[in-house]
N, C-alpha and C positions, 0 to 999 in steps of 0.2 A: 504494500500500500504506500503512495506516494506520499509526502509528510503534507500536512495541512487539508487534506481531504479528508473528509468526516463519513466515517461509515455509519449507517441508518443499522441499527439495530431492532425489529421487530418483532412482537410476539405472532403476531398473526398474520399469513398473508393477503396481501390484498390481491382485489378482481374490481376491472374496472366495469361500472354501472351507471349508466345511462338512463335516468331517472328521474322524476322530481321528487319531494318528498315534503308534507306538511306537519305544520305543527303546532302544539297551543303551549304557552308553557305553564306548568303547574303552581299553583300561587304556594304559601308557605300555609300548613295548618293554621288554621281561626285567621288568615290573614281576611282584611276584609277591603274588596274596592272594586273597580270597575274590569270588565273583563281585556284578557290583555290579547292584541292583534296575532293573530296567526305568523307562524313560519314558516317562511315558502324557499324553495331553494334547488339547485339542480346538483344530484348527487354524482360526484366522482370517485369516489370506489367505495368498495363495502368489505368486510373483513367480520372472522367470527367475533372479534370485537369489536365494534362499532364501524362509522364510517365517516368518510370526507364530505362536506359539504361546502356548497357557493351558493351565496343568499346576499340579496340588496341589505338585508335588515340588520343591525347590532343586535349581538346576545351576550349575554351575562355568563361566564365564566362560572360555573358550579351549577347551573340553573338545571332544573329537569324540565323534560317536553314531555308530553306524550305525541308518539308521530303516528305517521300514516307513512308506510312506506309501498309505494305502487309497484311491482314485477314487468317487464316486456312478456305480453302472451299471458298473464295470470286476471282472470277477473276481478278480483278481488283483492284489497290490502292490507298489506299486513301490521297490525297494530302494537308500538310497542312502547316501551317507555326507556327514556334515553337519558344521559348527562354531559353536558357543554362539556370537557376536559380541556377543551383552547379555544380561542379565535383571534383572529387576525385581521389586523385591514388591507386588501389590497393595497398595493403602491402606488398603482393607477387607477382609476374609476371608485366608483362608489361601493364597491362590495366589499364582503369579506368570506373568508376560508375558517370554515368551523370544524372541529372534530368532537366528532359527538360517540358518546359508548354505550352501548345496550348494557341495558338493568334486568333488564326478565325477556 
């Protein structure tokens, strides 16, 4: 390995997924207030641990969703509940790169 190059170390591999994926995020127990905007976003890989996501919208770092993740060829979606572990602002434009981890 050449010096200054950084190897990616991963548990799980990824498979790239072609996707969108929605989502609400979950308020904290007894919290009380108005309902909060949906997460919408276009998924770039998925992994037995979670997955990459690209979305217009800021998310909060620890936060849980519960999503909606759509299959190519599947009628149906699959529903699950997830946690923010990162996100990032693009460089350029208005998005950001999230990575989100399956809970159940």
């Amino acid at each position: 390995m050449q010096r200054g190059k950084k190897r990616v170390k991963r548990r799980y591999t990824r498979y790239a997924l072609t996707s969108k994926l929605r989502g609400t995020e979950i308020s904290l127990v007894g919290a009380i207030g108005k309902r909060k905007n949906p997460i919408r976003g276009q998924i770039q890989n998925i992994s037995a641990g979670g997955l990459c996501l690209h979305t217009p919208q800021p998310v909060h770092v620890a936060s849980l969703l519960r999503c909606e993740i759509p299959f190519p060829r599947v009628p149906v979606s699959i529903p699950t509940l997830m946690q923010v572990r990162w996100a990032y602002k693009e460089p350029t434009g208005n998005s950001y790169r999230v990575g989100l981890q399956f809970l159940l």
